[in-house]
Backbone bond lengths (Angstrom), bond angles and torsions (degrees), N, CA, C in turn:
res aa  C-N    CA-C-N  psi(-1)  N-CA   C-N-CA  omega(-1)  CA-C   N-CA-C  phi
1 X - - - 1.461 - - 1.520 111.48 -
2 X 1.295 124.89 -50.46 1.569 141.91 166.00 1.927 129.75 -99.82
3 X 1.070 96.19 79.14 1.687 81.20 173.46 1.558 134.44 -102.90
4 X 0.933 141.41 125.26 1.404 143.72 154.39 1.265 140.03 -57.63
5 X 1.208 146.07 87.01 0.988 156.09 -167.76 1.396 128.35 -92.48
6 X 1.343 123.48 87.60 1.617 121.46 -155.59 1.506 122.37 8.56
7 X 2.295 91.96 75.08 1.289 75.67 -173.60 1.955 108.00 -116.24
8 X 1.227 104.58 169.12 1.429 100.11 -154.97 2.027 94.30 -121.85
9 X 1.529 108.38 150.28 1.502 99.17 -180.00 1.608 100.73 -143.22
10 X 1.311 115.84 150.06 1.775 112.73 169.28 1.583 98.30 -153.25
11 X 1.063 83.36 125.07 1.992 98.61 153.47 1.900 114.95 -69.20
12 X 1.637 87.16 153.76 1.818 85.75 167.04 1.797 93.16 -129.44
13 X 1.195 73.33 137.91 1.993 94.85 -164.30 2.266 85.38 -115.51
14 X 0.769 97.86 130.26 1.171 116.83 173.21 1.875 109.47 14.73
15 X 1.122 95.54 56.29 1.474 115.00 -176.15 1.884 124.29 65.69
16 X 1.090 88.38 20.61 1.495 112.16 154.05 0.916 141.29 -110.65
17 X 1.357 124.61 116.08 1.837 114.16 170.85 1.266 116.49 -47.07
18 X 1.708 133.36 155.77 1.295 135.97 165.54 1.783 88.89 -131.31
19 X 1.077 110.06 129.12 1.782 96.29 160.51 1.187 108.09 -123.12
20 X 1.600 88.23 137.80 1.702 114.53 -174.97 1.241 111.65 -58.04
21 X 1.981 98.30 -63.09 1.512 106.72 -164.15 0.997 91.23 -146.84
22 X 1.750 100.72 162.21 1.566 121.84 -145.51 1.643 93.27 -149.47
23 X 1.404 106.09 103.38 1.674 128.01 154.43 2.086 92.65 35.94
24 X 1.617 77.77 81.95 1.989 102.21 168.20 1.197 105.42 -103.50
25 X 1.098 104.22 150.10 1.658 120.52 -179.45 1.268 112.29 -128.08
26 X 1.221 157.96 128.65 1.501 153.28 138.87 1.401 120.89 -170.94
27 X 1.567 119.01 158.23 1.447 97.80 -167.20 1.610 89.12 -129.05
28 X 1.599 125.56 175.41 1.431 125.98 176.57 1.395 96.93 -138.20
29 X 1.395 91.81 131.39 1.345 124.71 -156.26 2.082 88.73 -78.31
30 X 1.597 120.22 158.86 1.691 119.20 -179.65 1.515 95.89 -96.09
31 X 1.447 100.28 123.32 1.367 116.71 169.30 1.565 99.85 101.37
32 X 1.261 139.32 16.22 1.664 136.53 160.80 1.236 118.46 -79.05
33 X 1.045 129.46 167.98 1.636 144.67 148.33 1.092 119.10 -128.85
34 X 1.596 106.96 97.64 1.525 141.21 -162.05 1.801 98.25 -96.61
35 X 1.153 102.21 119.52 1.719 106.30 152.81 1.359 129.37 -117.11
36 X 1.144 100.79 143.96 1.788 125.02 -174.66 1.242 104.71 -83.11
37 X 1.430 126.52 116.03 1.768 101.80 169.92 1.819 90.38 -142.33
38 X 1.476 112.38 132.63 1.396 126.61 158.37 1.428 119.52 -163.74
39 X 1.490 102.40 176.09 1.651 91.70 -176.66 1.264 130.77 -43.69
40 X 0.946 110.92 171.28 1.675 105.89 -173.66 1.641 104.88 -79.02
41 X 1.193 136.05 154.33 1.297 140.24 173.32 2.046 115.42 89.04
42 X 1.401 92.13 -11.63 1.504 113.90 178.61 1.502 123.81 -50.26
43 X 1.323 99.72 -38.45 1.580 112.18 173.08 1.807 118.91 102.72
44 X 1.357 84.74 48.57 1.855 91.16 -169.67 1.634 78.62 -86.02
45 X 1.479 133.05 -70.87 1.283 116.84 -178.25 1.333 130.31 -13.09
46 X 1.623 98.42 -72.07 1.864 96.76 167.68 1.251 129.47 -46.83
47 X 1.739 118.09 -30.45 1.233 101.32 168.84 1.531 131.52 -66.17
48 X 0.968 111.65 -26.47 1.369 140.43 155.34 1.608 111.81 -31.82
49 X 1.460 103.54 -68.16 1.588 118.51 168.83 1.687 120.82 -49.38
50 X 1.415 99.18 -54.44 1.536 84.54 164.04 1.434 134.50 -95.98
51 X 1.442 116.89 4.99 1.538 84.41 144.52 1.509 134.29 -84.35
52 X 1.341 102.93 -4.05 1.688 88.51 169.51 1.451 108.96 -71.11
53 X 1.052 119.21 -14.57 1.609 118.92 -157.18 1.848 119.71 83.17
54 X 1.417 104.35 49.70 1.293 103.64 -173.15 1.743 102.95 -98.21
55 X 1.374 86.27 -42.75 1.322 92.77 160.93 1.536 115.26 -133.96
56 X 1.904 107.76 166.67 1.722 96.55 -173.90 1.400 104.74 -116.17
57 X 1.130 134.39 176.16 1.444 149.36 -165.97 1.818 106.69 -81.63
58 X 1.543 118.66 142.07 1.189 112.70 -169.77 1.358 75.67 -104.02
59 X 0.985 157.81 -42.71 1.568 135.02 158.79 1.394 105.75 -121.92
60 X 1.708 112.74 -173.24 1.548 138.45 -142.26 1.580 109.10 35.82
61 X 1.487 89.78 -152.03 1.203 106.07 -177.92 1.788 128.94 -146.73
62 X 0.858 129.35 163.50 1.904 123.51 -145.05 2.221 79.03 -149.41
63 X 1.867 85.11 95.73 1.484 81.47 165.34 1.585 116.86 -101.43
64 X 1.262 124.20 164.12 1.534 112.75 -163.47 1.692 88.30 -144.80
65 X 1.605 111.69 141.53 1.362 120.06 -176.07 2.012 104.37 -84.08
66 X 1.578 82.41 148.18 1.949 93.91 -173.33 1.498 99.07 -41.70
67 X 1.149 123.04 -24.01 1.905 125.12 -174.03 1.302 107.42 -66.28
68 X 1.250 126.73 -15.24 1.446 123.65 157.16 1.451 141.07 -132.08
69 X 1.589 98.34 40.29 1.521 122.72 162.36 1.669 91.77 -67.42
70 X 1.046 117.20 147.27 1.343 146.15 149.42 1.496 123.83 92.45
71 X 1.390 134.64 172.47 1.660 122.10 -158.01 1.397 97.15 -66.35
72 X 1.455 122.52 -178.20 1.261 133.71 -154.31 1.515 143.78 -1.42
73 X 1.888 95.26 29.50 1.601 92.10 -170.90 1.653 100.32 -90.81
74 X 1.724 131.33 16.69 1.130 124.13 -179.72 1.788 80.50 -127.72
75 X 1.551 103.93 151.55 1.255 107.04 -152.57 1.803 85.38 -141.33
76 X 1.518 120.13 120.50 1.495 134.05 174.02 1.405 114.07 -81.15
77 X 1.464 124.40 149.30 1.408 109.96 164.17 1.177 98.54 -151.36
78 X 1.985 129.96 115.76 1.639 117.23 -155.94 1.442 97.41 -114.90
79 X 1.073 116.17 161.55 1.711 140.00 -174.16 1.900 84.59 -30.17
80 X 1.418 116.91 -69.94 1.299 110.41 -161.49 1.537 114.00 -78.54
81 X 1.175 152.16 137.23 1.433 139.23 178.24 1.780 111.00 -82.68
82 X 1.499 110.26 22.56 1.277 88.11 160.02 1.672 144.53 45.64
83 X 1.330 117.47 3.21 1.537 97.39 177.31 1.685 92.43 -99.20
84 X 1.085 75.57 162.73 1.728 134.54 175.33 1.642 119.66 -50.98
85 X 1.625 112.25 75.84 1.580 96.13 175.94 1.540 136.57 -50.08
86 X 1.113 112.00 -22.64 1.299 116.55 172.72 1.397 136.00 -76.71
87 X 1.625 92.25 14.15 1.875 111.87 -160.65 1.546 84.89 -149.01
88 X 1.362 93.05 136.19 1.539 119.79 171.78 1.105 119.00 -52.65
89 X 1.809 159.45 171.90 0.989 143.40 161.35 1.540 114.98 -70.05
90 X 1.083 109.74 -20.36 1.743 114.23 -179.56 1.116 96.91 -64.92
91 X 1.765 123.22 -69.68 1.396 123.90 -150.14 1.706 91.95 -86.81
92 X 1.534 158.43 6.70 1.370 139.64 111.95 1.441 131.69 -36.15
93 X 1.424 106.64 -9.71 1.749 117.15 -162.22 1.654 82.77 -99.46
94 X 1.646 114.54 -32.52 1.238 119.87 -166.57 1.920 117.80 -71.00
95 X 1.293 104.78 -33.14 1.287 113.88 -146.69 1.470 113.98 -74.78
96 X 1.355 115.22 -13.67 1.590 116.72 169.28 1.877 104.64 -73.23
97 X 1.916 112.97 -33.13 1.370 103.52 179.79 1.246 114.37 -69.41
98 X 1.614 126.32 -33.88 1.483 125.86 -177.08 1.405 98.53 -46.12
99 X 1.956 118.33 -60.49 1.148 117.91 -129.06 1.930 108.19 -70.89
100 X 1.283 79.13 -38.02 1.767 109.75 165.74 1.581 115.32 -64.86
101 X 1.642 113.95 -27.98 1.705 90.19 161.60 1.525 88.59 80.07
102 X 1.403 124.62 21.79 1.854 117.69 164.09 1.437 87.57 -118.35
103 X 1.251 145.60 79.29 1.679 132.76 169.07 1.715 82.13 -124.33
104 X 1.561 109.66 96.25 1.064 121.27 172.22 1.616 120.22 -107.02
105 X 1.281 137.32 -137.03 1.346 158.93 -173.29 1.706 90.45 -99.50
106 X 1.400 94.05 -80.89 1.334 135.63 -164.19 1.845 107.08 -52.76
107 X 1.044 91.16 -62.32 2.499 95.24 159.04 1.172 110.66 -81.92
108 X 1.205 131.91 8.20 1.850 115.94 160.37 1.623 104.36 -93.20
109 X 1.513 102.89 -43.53 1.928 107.50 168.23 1.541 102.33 -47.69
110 X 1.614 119.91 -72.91 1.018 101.95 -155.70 1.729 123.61 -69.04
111 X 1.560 118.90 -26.25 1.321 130.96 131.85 1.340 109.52 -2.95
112 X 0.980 138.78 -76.52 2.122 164.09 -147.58 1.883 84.69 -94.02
113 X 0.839 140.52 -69.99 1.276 144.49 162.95 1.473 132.85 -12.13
114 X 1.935 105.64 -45.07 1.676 130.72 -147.94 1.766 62.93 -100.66
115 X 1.558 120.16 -68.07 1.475 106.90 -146.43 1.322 114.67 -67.82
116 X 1.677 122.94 -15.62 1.672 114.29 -164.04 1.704 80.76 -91.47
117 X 0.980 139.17 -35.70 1.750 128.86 -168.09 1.139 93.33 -67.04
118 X 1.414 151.76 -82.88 1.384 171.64 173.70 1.843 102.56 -27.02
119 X 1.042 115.50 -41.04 2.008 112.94 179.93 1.218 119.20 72.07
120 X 1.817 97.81 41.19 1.041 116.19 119.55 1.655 147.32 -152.77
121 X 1.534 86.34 90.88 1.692 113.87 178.08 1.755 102.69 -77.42
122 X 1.403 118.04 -51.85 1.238 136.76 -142.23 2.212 87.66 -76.29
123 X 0.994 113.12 -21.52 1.414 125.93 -174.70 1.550 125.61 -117.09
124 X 1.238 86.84 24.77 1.583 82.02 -173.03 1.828 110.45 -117.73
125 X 1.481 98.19 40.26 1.527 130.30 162.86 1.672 99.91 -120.93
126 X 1.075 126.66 -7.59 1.611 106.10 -175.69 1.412 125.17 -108.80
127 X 1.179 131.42 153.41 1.181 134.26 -138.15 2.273 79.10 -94.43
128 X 1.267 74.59 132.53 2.060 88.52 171.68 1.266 112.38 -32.08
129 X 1.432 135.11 -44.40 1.433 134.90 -173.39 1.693 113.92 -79.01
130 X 1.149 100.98 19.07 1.952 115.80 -176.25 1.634 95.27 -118.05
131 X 1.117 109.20 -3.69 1.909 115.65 178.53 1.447 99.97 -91.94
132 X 1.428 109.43 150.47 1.409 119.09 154.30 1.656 101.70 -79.40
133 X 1.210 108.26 176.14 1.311 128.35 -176.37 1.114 111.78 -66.23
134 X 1.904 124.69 -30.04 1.002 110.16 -163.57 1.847 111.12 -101.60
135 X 1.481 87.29 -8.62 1.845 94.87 174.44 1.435 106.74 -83.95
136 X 1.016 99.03 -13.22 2.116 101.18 -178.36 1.421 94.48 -81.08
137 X 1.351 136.65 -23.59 1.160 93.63 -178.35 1.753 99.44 -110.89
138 X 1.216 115.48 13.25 1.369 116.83 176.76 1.723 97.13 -74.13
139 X 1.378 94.65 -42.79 1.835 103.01 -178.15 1.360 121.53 -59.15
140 X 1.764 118.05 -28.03 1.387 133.39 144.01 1.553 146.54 -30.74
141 X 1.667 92.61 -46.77 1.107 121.25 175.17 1.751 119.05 -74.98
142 X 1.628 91.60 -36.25 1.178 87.90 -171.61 2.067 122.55 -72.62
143 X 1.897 74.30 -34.74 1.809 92.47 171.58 1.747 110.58 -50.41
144 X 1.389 113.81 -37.23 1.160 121.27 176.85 2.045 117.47 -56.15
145 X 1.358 107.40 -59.62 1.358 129.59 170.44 1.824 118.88 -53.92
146 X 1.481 87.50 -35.98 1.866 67.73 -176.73 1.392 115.09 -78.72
147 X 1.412 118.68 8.26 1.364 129.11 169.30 1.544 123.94 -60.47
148 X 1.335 89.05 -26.78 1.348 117.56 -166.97 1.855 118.95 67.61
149 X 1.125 91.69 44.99 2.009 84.95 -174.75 1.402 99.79 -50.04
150 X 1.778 101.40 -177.05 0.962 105.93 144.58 1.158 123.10 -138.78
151 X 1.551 121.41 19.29 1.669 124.07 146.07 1.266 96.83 -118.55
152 X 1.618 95.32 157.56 1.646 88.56 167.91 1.964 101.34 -129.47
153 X 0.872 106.58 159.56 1.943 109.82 -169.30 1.389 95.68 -131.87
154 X 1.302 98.51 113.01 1.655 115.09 -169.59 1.925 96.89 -110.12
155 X 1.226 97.97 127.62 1.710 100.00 178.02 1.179 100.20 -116.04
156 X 1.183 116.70 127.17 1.554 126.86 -168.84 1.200 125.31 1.26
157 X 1.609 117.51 42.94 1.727 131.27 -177.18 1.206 113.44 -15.72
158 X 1.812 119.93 -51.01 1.298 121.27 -162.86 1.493 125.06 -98.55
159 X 1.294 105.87 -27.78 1.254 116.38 163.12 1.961 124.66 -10.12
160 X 1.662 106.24 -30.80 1.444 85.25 -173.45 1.564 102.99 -117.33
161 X 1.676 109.57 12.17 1.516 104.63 145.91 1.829 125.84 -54.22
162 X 1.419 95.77 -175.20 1.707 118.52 166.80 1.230 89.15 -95.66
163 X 1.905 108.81 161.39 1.125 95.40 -174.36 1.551 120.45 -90.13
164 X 1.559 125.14 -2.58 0.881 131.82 -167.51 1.930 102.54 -81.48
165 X 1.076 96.50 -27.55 1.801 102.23 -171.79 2.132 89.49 -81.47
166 X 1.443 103.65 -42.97 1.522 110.31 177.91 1.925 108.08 -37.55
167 X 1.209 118.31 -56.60 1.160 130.72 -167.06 1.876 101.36 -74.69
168 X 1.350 112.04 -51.08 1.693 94.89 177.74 1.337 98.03 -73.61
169 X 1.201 154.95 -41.19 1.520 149.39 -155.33 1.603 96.77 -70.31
170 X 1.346 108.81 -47.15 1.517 101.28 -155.53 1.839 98.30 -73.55
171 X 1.267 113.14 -13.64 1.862 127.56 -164.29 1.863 89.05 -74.73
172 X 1.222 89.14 -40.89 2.090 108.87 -155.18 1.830 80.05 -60.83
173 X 1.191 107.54 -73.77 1.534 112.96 -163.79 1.517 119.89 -61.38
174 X 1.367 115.98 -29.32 1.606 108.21 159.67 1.456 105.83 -56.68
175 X 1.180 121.29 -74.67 1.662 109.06 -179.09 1.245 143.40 -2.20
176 X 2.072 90.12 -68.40 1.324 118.42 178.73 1.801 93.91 -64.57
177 X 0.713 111.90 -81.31 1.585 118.22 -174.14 2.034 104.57 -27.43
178 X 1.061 123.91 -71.13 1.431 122.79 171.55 1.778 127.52 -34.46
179 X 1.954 97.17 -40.59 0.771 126.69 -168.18 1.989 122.92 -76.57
180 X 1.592 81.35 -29.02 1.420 111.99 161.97 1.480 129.93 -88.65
181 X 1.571 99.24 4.60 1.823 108.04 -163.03 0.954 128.04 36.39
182 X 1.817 125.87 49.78 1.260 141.94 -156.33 1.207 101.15 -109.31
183 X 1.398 123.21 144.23 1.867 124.36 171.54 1.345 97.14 -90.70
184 X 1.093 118.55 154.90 1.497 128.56 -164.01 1.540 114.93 -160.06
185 X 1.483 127.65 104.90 1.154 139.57 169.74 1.784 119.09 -92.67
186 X 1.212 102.36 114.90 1.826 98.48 -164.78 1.659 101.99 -113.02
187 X 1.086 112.78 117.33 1.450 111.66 161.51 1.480 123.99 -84.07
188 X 1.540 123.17 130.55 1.066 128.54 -167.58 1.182 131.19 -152.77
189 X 1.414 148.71 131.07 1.710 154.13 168.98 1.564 91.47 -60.58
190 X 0.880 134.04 -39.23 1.535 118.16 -139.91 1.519 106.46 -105.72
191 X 1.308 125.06 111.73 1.140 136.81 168.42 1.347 133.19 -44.12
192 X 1.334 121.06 -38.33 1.026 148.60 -178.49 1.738 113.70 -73.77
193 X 1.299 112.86 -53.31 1.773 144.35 160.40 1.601 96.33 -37.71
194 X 1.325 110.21 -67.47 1.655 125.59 -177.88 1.088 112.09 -21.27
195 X 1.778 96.23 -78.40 1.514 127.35 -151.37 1.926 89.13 -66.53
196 X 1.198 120.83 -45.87 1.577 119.65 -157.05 1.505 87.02 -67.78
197 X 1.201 151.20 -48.29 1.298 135.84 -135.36 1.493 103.44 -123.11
198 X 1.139 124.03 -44.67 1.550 117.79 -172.30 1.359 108.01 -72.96
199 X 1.480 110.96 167.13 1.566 133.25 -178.94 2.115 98.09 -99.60
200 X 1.366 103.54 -45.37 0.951 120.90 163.54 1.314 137.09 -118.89
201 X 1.842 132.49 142.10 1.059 137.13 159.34 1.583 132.10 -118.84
202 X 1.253 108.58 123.56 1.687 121.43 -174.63 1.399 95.36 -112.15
203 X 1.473 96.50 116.72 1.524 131.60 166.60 1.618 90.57 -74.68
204 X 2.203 94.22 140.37 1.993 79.78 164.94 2.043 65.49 -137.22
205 X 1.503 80.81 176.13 1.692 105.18 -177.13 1.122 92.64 -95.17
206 X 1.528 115.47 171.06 1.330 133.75 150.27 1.491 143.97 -6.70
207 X 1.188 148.87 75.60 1.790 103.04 -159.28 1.810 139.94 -62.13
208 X 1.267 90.30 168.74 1.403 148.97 23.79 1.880 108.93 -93.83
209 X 1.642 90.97 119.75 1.665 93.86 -161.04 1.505 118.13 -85.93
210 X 1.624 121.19 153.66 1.491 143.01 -171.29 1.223 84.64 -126.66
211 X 1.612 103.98 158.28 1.596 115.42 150.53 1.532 116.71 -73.14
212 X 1.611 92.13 129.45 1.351 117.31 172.98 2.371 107.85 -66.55
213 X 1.101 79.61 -61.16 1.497 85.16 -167.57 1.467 99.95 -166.31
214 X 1.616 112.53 152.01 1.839 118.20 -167.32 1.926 74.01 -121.57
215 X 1.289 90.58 144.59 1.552 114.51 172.43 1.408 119.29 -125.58
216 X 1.288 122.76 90.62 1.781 109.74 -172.85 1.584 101.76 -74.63
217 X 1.295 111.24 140.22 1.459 110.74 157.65 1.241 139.30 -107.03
218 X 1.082 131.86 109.86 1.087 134.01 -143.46 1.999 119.88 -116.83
219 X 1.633 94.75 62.91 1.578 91.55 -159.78 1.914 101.75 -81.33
220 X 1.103 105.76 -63.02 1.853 108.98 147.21 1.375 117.99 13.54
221 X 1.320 104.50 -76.46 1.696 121.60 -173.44 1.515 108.50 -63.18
222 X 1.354 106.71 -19.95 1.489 117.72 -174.77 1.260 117.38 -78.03
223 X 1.113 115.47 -30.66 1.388 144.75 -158.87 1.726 129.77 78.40
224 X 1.675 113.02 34.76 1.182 142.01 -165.00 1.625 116.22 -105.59
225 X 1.286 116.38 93.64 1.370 113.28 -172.55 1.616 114.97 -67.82
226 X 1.322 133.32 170.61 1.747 133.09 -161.61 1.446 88.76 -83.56
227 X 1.227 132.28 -8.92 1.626 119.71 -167.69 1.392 106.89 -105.24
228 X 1.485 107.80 -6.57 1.585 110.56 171.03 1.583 116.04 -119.74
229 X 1.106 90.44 27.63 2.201 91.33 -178.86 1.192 109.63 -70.25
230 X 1.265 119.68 -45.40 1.704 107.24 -153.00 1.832 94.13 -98.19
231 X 1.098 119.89 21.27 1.192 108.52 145.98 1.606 137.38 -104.35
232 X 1.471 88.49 14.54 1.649 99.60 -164.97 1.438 101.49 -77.45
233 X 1.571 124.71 -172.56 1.200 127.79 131.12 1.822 136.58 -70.71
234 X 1.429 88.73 -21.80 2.074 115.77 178.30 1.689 88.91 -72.95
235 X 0.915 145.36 -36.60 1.088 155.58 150.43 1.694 112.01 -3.89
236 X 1.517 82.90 -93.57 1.528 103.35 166.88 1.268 127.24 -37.38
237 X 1.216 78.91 -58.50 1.944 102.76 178.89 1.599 115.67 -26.12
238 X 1.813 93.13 -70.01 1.496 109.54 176.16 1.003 122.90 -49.23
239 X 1.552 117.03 -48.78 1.666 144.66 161.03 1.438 112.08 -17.48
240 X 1.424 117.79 -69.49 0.894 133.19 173.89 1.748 133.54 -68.96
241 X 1.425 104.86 -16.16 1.594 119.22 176.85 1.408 96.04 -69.26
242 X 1.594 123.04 -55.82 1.358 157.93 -145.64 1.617 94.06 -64.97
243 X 1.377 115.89 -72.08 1.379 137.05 170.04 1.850 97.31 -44.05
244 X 1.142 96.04 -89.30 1.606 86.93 -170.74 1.653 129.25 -23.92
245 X 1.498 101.35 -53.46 1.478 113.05 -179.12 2.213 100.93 -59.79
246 X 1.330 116.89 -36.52 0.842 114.33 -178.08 2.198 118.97 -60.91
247 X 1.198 106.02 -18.07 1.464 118.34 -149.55 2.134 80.44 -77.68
248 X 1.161 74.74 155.11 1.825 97.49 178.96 1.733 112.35 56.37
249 X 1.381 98.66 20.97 1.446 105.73 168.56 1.216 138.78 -117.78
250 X 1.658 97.46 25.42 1.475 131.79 -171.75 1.730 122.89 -71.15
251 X 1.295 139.95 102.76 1.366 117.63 -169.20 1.488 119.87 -70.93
């Protein structure tokens, strides 16, 4: 669905180049949940940025499958969930269809649809600050979905939970996301977050960052469902690949 092809990126900061990233390679397979994990300042964000096309590559090239030619078939989801106190959770679920000019018959059903599967139908008259933290960003997600992407690029979604709501929220949204047969690229600090949810993990170094090392995980094949990982020993295992590949990549 996403490939990279030795591709390279730099900012100009007050008439200087800085480069982010330096000749990446990797591709994401349709229908994965791929995570990004490196030091902080590394530039997993930007990668992020250019595949939407926010920004473009000062070299290679960033090929993207026909499944996401056109507006909202790449789908954002940022640390904060963003809605709108002054707007109901329905009409926040709404505001990517207004903006896009799809507020049809057909996306207000399926709209009415995302919230009674998901649980929350019963709330989708209440103003965002009547949510816990962890339905706000379920309510996020959903604004994201009725778009119908077909990747979605999650930037550290959970990050501004607790961590105890972090761990059911982040369980809730793999689901939904799997459940939706959605490709899903997650950027993340947390090792632990990684290993539980992705199919895959790409280590990047330092910047200006390369891939360190791709880690498939493979708890599934094991016969290990996502609600019993982090009690495994495969667990660890990964835990520890993850960590290692990370060591001497400290800024």
């Amino acid at each position: 669905m996403v490939t990279f092809e030795h591709v390279s990126f730099s900012y100009n900061e007050e008439g200087k180049e800085a480069q982010i990233i330096d000749d990446l390679n990797f591709r994401i397979k349709k229908g994965s949940f791929t995570a990004l994990i490196g030091p902080s300042g590394c530039g997993k964000s930007t990668i992020l940025s250019l595949i939407c096309g926010f920004y473009k590559p000062k070299k290679g090239s960033i090929f993207l499958d026909s499944d996401l030619q056109g507006t909202g078939k790449i789908g954002y989801m940022l640390q904060n969930d963003h809605l709108l106190e002054w707007r109901t959770i329905f009409k926040n679920i709404l505001l990517g269809l207004e903006i896009q000019k799809k507020k049809t018959k057909e996306t207000l059903q399926y709209a009415h649809s995302l919230l009674s599967k998901y649980g929350l139908r019963e709330y989708e008259n209440a103003k965002p600050s009547a949510l816990s933290g962890g339905m706000r960003q379920r309510a996020a997600l959903i604004r994201t979905l009725v778009l119908q992407p077909s990747l979605l690029l999650l930037d550290e979604p959970f990050s501004a939970l607790d961590y105890q709501t972090r761990l059911h929220v982040s369980s809730d949204i793999y689901h939904i996301i799997k459940e939706e047969e959605k490709t899903a690229i997650l950027v993340t600090h947390d090792i632990a977050e990684a290993v539980a949810l992705a199919d895959t993990i790409i280590v990047l170094t330092k910047s200006p960052c390369t891939v360190k090392e791709i880690i498939p995980i493979k708890f599934e094949q094991n016969g290990i469902t996502r609600e019993a990982v982090r009690s495994t020993p495969l667990f660890q295992y990964y835990f520890d690949l993850v960590w290692e590949a990370l060591q001497n990549e400290k800024e």
